[in-house]
N, C-alpha and C positions, 0 to 999 in steps of 0.2 A: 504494500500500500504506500502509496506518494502520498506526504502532508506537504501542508506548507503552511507554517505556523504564523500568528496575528503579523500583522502589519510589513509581509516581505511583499514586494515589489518584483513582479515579472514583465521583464521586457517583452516586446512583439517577437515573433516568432522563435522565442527559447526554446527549448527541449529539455523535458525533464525526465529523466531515466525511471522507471519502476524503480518502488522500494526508497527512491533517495527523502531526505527530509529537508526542508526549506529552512533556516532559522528566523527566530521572530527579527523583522526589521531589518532579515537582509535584504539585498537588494543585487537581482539576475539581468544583465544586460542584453539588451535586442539581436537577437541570434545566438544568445551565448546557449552552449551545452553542457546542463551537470548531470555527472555521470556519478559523483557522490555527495556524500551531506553536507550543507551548507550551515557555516558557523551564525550564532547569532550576529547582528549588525553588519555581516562581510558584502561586501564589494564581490561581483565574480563577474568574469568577460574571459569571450573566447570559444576558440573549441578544440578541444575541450575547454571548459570552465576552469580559470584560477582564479584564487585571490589574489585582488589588483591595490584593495586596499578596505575602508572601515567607512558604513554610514552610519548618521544620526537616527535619532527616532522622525525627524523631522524628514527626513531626506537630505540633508547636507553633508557631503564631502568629510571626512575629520581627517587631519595630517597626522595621525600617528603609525608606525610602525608597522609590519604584518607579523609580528612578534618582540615582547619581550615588555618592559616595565614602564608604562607612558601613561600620560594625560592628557583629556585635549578637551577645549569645551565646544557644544553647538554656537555658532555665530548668530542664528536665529532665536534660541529657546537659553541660550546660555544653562542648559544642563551642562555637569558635567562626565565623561566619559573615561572610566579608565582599563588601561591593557595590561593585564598580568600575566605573561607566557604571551599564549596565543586564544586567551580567551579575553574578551571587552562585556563591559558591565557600568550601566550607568551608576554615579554616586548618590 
């Protein structure tokens, strides 16, 4: 079974492989193809799909890392956003 959990964002014509799971708030770009699970708030483009980088809850861009120990805030919502490893979680 394909989920794709609250608030991720599917480009036009993606492809989403059986079985993969979507995370909340990430976000799949227009033609991109995942072939596996997608982290919460991640970025993916391609085809295959990689992580290219980290969105908000809002939909905005964040400059941080695709790993390791960071902070960034939304520009619009001024939440802020932090990276521990390769997991992101709002504060």
């Amino acid at each position: 079974m394909t989920t794709v959990k609250r608030g991720a964002t599917l480009g036009a014509n993606c492809t989403i492989v059986c079985g993969v799971t979507v995370g909340e708030f990430a976000f799949v770009a227009a033609g991109a193809v995942i072939n596996r699970d997608v982290r919460p708030y991640a970025l993916m483009a391609g085809v295959p799909a990689r992580q290219i980088g980290w969105m908000s809850e809002h939909g905005e861009r964040l400059d941080l890392p695709l790993q390791g120990d960071a902070s960034a805030k939304c520009p619009i919502t001024g939440k802020t956003y932090k990276l521990t490893g390769t997991t992101l979680a709002v504060e």
